[in-house]
C-alpha positions in Angstrom: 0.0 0.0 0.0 1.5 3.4 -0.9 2.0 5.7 2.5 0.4 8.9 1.4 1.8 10.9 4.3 5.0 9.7 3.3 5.0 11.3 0.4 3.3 14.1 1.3 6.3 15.3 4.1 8.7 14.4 0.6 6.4 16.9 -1.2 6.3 19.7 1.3 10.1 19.1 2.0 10.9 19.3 -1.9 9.1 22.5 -1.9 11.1 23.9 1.1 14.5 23.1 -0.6 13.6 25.2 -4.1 11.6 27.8 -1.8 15.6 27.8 0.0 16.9 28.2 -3.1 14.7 30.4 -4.9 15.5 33.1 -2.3 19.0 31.7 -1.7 21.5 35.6 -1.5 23.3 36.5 -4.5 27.7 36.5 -3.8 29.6 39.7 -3.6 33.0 40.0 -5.9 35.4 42.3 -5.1 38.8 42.3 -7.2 41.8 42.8 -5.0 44.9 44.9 -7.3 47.5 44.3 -4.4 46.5 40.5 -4.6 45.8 39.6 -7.7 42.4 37.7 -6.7 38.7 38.2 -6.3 37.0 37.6 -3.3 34.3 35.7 -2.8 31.6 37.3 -0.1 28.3 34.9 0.7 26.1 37.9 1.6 23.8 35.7 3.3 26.9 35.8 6.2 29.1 38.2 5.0 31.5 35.4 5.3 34.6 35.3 2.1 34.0 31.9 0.3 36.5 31.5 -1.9 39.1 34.0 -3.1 40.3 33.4 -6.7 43.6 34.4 -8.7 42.7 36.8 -11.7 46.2 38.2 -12.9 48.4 41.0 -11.8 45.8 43.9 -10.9 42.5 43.0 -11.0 40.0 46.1 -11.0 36.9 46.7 -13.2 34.6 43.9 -13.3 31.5 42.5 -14.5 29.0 39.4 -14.9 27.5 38.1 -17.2 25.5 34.6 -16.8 28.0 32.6 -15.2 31.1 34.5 -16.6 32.7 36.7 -14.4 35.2 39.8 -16.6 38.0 41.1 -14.6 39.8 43.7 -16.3 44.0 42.7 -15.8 45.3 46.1 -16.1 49.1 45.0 -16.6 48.5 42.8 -18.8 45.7 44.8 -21.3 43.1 42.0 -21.0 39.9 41.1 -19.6 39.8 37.7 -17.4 36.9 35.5 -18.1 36.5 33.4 -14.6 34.0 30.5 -14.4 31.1 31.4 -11.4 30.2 27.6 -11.3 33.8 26.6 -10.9 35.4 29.5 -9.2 38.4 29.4 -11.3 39.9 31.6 -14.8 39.0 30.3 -17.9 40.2 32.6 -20.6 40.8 35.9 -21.4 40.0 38.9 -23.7 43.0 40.7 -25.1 42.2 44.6 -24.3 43.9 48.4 -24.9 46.4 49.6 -23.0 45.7 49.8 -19.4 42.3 49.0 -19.2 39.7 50.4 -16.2 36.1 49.8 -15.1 34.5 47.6 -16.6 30.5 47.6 -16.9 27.9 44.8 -18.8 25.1 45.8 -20.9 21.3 45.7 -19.3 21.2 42.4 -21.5 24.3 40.8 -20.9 25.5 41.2 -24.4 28.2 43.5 -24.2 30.8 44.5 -21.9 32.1 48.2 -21.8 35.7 48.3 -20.9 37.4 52.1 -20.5 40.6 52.1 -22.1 42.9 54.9 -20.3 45.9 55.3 -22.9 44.3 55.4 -25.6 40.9 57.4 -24.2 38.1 54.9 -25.9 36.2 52.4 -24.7 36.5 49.1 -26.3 33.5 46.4 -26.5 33.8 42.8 -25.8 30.9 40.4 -27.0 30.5 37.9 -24.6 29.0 35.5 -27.6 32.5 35.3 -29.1 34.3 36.5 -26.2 36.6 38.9 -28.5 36.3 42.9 -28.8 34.0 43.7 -31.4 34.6 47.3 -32.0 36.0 50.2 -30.2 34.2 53.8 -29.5 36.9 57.1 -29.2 36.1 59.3 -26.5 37.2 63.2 -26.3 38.2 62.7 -22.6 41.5 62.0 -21.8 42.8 59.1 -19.6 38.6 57.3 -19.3 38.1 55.2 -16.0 33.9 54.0 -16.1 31.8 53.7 -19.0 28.5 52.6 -18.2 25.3 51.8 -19.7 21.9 53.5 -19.2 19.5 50.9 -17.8 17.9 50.6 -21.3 20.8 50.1 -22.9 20.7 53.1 -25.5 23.5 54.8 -24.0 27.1 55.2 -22.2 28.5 57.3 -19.9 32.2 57.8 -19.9 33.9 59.6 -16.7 37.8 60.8 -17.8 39.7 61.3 -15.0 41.8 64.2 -17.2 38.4 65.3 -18.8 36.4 67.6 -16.5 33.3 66.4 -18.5 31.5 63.1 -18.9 31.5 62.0 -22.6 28.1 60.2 -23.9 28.0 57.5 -26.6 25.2 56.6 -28.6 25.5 53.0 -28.3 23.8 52.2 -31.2 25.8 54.8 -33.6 28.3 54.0 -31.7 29.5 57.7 -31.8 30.2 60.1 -29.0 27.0 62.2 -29.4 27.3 64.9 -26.4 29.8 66.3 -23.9 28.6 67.8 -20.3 31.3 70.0 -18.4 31.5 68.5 -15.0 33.8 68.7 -11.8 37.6 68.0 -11.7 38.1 64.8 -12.1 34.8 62.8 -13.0 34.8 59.1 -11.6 31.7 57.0 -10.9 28.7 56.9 -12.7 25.1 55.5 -11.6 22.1 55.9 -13.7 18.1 56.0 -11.9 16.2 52.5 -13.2 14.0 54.5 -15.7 17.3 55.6 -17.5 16.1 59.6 -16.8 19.2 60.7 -14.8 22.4 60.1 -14.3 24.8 61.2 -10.7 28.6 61.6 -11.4 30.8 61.9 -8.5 33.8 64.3 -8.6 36.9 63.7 -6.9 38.6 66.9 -6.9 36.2 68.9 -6.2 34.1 67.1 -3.9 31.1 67.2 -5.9 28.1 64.9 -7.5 26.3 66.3 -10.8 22.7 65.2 -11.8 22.2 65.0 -15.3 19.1 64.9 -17.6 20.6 61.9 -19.0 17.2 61.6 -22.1 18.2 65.5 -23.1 21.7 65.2 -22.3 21.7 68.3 -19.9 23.1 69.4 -16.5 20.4 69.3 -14.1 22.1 70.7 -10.6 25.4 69.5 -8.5 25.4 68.8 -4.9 28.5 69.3 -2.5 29.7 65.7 -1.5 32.3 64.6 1.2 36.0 64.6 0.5 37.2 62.8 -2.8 33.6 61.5 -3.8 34.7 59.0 -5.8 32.3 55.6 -6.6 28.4 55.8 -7.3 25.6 53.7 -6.4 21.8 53.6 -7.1 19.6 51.9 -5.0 17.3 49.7 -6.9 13.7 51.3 -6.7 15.6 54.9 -7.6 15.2 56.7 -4.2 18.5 57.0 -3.0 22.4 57.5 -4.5 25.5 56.4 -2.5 28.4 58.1 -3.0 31.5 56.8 -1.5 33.7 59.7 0.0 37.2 58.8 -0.1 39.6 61.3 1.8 37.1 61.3 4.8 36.2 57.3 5.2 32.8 57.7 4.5 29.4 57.3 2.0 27.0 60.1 1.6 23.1 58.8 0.8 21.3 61.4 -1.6 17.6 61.4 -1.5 16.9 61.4 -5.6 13.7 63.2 -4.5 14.8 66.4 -3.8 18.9 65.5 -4.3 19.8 66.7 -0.4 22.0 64.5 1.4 20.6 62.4 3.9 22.5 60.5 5.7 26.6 60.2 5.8 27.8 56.8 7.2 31.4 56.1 8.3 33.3 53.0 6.5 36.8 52.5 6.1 39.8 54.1 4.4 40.0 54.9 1.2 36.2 53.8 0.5 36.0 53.3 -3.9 33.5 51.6 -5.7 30.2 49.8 -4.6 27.5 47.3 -5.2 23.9 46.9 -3.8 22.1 43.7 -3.4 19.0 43.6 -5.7 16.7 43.5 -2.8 18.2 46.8 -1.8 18.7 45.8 2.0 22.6 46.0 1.8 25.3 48.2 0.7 28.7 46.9 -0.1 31.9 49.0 -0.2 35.3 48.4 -1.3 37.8 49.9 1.3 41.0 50.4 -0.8 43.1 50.8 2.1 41.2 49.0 5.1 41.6 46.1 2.7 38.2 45.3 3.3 34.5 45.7 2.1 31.8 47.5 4.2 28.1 46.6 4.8 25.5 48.7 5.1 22.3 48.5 5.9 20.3 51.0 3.8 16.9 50.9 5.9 18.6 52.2 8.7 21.9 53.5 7.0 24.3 52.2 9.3 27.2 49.9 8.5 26.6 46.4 10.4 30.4 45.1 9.6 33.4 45.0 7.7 34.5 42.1 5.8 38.6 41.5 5.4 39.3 40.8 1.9 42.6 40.6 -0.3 44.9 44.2 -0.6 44.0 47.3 -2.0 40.3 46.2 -2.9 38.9 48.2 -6.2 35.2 47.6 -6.1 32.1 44.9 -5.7 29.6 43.6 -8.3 26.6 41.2 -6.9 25.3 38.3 -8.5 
C-alpha cells in the first residue's frame, strides 16, 4: 500500500529546498589589485567563500551569466572566470591599461574604459573577442557605463572635467557635459532619466538629464567623492567619499544629502544587493569591504578581503 503521508512530508520538504533556493542571496566579488584575486563574499553571512587568482591587478569587473570579466590592467586583457567553478577560464585581449568595466542591461556586451588610448572598447560575450572600439574626447577614461535601457554610455575621464556620452547604437560620442575635476563614478536612476557623477577633486556629484543630455544641478559631497551607487527602486544614490572614510546617501527626491555613514579608508566603488537591503563597499586601504544597511543607513560590519580592494559587483 502506498503511504500517502510519506510522500506528502517528501512533497512539502521538496518545496522547502527550491523555496531555499529560490531566495537563496546572491555573492559579492570584489577584485583585490595588491593581490591579484577576487574575493568571494556569501552575503547571506558576510562570510569570504573562496578568493580566486585573476592576474596581476585585478580592478573593473562585470557578470554576465555565469562569466565573471575582470579587467587585468598590466597585462591589457579582460579575465573570463568560471562562477560555477570558481576558477579563470580565458581571457579577452584589451587596450592599454584597461579600467572599469560595466555589462550591458542584456548581458550582451561589456564596456571596458581604455585609459591610454581614451576609448572604450566592447567585448561580446557570444564570441568572447572585442568587437569594435568607440573614441572618446576625454582624456585618460576610467567607467563607461550603460543606461538601464541600454541606449547609451556614460564615460567619466579622470583628465576630462566632462562626462562624454555615446550613442550606443551609432556608436559615436553624441554629447559632452562640463562636469567637476576629475569625474569618476557613474550610476544611472532605473527608468534611464538621470544620471549622478561623483567628482573627486572637487568634492562634488552632478545630476544629469541623461534623455536630453543636460546638467540638471550639482550637490557638494564629502571629500574625494569617488564611486556611485543607485539603489534599486531609484530613491537613494551612494556616493563613496574617499579622503574622509565615508558614503554620503542622496535622496533622488529632492537631491539633499541624507544621511553620511562612516566606512573604512580609502572607501571606492560599490554594489547593492538587488533587494536593496545592503550596501557593499570596497575599502581600498582598510583592505576590506563594508556593509551597510540601507533601511537604517548604518554599517553592520566589515569584511577582510585581499589588498588594495577596487570595487564589488553582486550576483
Amino acid at each position: 500500500m502506498i503511504n500517502r503521508t510519506y510522500f506528502l512530508h517528501l512533497a512539502v520538504a521538496g518545496l522547502a529546498s527550491l523555496s531555499t533556493f529560490a531566495v537563496a542571496a546572491p555573492f559579492a566579488y570584489v577584485p583585490n589589485e595588491g593581490s591579484g584575486t577576487v574575493s568571494v563574499i556569501d552575503t547571506a553571512n558576510d562570510e569570504v567563500v573562496a578568493d580566486i587568482p585573476v592576474g596581476k591587478k585585478p580592478r573593473g569587473l562585470a557578470v554576465s551569466g555565469n562569466w565573471l570579466y575582470v579587467s587585468d590592467q598590466p597585462n591589457n586583457r579582460l579575465q573570463m572566470v568560471n562562477l560555477q567553478q570558481r576558477k579563470a577560464a580565458g581571457v579577452i585581449a584589451l587596450g592599454e591599461s584597461p579600467e572599469g568595466v560595466y555589462a550591458s542591461p542584456d548581458g550582451r556586451w561589456m564596456a571596458v574604459a581604455i585609459e591610454e588610448s581614451n576609448d572604450v572598447a566592447i567585448a561580446d560575450t557570444q564570441t568572447n573577442k572585442v568587437a569594435f572600439t568607440i573614441k572618446v574626447k576625454g582624456r585618460n577614461p576610467e567607467h563607461a557605463v550603460f543606461s538601464p535601457d541600454g541606449k547609451k554610455l556614460f564615460v567619466s575621464a579622470e583628465d576630462g572635467g566632462a562626462v562624454d556620452i555615446v550613442d550606443f547604437t551609432t556608436r559615436k560620442q553624441v554629447a559632452q557635459i562640463p562636469v567637476g575635476a576629475r569625474p569618476r563614478g557613474i550610476g544611472f536612476l532605473p527608468d534611464s532619466s538621470r544620471a549622478y557623477v561623483a567628482t573627486e577633486n572637487s568634492n562634488e556629484v552632478y545630476v544629469i538629464d541623461a534623455v536630453n543630455n543636460k546638467l540638471i544641478t550639482h550637490i557638494k559631497a564629502g571629500q574625494r567623492a569617488n564611486g556611485v551607487t543607485v539603489h534599486p527602486d531609484g530613491s537613494r544614490v551612494y556616493i563613496s567619499n574617499g579622503g574622509e572614510g565615508s558614503v554620503s546617501v542622496i535622496n533622488t527626491a529632492d537631491n539633499n544629502i541624507v544621511a553620511t555613514i562612516p566606512v573604512g579608508q580609502r572607501p571606492w566603488n560599490m554594489a547593492i544587493t538587488p533587494d536593496g537591503k545592503k550596501l557593499y563597499v570596497a575599502n581600498g586601504r582598510s583592505n576590506s569591504v563594508s556593509v551597510i544597511d540601507t533601511v537604517q543607513n548604518v554599517k553592520v560590519r566589515d569584511v577582510d578581503v585581499g589588498k588594495l580592494p577596487w570595487g564589488v559587483v553582486i550576483k
